[in-house]
C-alpha positions, 0 to 999 in steps of 0.5 A, spaced: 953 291 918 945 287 915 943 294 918 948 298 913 946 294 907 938 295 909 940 303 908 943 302 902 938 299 899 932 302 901 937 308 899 937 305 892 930 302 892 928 311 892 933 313 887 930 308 882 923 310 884 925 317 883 928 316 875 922 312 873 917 318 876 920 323 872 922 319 865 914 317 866 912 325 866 916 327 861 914 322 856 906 324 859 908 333 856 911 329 850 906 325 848 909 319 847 905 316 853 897 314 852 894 320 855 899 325 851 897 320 844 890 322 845 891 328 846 896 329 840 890 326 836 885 331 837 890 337 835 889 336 828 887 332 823 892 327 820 897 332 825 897 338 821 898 344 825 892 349 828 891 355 823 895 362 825 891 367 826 894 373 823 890 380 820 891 383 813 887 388 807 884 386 801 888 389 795 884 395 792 886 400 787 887 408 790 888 414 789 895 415 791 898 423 792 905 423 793 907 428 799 914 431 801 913 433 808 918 438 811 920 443 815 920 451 814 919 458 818 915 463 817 917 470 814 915 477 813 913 479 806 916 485 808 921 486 814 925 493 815 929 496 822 928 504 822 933 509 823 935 516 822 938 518 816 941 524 819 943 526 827 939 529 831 934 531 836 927 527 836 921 532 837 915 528 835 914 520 835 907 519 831 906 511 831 903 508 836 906 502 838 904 495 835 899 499 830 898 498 823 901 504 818 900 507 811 906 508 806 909 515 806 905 516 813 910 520 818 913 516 823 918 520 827 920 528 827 927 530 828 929 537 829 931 541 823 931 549 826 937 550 823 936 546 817 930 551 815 935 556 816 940 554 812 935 553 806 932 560 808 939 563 806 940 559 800 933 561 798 936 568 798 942 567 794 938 564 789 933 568 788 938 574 788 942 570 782 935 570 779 935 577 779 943 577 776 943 572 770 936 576 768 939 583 768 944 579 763 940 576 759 938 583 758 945 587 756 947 581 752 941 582 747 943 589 747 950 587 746 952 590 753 957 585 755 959 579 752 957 572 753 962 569 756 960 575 761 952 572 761 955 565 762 958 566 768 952 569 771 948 563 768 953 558 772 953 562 779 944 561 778 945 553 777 950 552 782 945 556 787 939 552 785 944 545 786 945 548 793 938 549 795 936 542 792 942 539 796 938 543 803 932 540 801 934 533 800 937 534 808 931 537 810 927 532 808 931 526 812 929 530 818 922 527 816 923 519 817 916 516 813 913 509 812 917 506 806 911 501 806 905 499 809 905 494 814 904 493 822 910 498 826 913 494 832 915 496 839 919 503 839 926 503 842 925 512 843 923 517 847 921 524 844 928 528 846 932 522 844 938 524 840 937 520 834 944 517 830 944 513 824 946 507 828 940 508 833 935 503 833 928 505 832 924 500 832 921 494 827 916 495 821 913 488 818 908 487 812 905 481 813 899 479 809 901 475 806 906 472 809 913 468 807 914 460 807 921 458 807 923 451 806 928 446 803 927 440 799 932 434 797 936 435 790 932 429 788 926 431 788 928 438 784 925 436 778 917 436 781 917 442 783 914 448 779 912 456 780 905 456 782 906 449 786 900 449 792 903 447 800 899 446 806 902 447 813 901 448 820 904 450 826 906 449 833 902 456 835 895 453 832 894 446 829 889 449 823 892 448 817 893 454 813 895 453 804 900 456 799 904 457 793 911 456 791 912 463 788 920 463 787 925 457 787 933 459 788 936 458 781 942 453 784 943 447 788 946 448 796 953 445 796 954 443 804 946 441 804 945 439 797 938 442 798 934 447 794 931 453 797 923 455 795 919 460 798 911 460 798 907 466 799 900 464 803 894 470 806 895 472 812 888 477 813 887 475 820 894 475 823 894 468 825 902 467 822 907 470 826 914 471 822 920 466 826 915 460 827 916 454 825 912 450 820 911 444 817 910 444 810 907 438 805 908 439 798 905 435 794 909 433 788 905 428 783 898 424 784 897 418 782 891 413 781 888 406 782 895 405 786 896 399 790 897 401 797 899 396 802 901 397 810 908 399 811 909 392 816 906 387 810 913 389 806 918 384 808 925 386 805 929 379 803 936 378 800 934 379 792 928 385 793 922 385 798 916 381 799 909 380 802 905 374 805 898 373 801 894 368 803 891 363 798 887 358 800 887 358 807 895 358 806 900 363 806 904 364 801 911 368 799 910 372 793 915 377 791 915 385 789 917 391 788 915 398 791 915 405 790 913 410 794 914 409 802 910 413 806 909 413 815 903 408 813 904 406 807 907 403 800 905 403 793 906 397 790 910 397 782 909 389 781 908 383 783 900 384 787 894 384 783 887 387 785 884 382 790 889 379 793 890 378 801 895 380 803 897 378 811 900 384 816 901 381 822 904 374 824 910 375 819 916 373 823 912 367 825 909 364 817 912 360 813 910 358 806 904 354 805 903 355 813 895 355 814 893 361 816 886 364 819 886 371 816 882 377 820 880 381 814 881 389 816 875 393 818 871 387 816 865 385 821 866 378 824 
């Protein structure tokens, strides 16, 4: 039995050794104890917390230029797929393909033997109808037949004339020519080929300049005029090309609620292709000695927004309203001045009259 109770309080002893142990640790981390004291005394004086080290800008005054970026697609100025207007066998083909070509330049040659043929007879007969109403004229100036008589080989003349007029017409189709200059793309014929109206010849383009097709939301409609200039870029080249606004649709798009502008932009070397994509910035209106903070600095808050600003080493909340919102930036309406320290990073972390250490932006150390 002495044995048992002996274990039970050697057992006890240890328990009461391990509970002093660690309330004696935890008031060492707290700094209750003596050593946790002395370290507490030398963080700061009367206790204050370090300062916060947080980054931020100097409040100057810029020229802001306020750019609507968006998406469009790169269009011929002129576009057109050739086709016959009449039937028939295709004797000569006189592009080359992927060349360029003047307008009125003959493209292709279709067969016209019997076309010729026809305006040949038609010839003829007019010329014999010549002959007719000019040997009438005649007898009625001498009182031979009567003008009624005259009138009828006058009319058969004009018939004959509207007949040939409608084989030359024919026979000009058979011609097929370049309604404008510009560049000819692959043929889809061969010489020999029977040609109809629904055949496809094959793609001719002007482009230079070229057309720039975009969209810009409704409520920017009211910045937007003729003559506006446009920058742009593509995914095929990362140069930056310019423009100008030279027509804008007269309505609103209802399902996108969007207006449809085009600019015109030179294209002397080919660069732009018709059907690429590009991204368009336009620039709607330019404003100077605008304050500008980074978009981080602004902190959206029940009544508004606001940023921190460091006064006298001490943050400070102050309220503002903003305008224009880029990627990188806000403009500042109210609320800041020229001068100000604005902080950028550390935001979720201050609190009013926090002391701050601040690493001004570009400022050396």
């Amino acid at each position: 039995m002495k044995k048992r109770y002996i274990f039970y309080i050697l057992l006890c002893l240890g328990l009461a050794y391990l509970i002093y142990h660690r309330i004696s640790e935890n008031k060492k981390i707290s700094g209750d104890g003596p050593k946790g004291g002395a370290k507490g005394a030398k963080g700061g004086k009367g206790g204050e917390a370090p300062p916060l080290a947080v980054d931020g800008i100097v409040v100057s005054a810029n020229s802001f230029a306020n750019n609507l970026e968006i998406t469009g697609s790169i269009e011929a100025n002129e576009s057109v797929i050739l086709r016959s207007e009449v039937s028939g066998l295709v004797t000569a083909i006189n592009f080359k393909e992927g060349s360029n070509v003047s307008k009125g330049a003959v493209l292709v040659k279709i067969n016209d033997k019997d076309i010729q043929a026809q305006l040949q007879d038609a010839l003829t007969k007019e010329n014999l109808s010549a002959t007719s109403e000019n040997r009438a004229k005649q007898l009625l100036a001498k009182g031979a037949i009567s003008q009624e008589e005259y009138d009828v080989a006058l009319a058969n003349l004009k018939s004959l004339k509207a007949q040939g007029q409608i084989v030359r017409a024919q026979l000009d189709k058979t011609t097929l020519r370049a309604p404008f200059s510009g560049k000819i793309g692959l043929r889809a014929i061969s010489v020999g080929e029977y040609l109809t109206p629904s055949t496809v010849i094959a793609n001719l383009m002007s482009t230079n300049p070229v057309k720039v097709n975009f969209s810009i939301p409704e409520k920017y409609v009211g910045q937007i005029k003729l003559n506006s200039p446009i920058t742009f870029v593509t995914d095929a080249s990362g140069k930056e090309f310019n423009g100008k606004v030279f027509a804008i649709e007269p309505g609103i798009n209802q399902q996108t609620r969007t207006l449809q502008i085009k600019a015109l932009a030179p294209n002397p070397n080919d660069e732009l292709l018709p059907g690429s994509f590009a991204k368009v910035k336009l620039s709607l209106s330019r404003q100077e000695n605008a304050i500008l903070v980074p978009s981080e600095a602004v902190i959206p808050v029940l009544k508004g927004k606001m940023v921190y600003v460091s006064k006298n080493g001490k943050a400070q909340q102050v309220p503002v309203e903003a305008g224009t919102r880029t990627a990188e930036s806000v403009v500042i309406t109210s609320g800041l001045s020229i001068g100000d320290t604005v902080l950028t990073t550390g935001a979720m972390a201050l609190k009013p009259d926090a002391p701050v250490k601040v690493n001004i932006a570009g400022k050396k150390n």
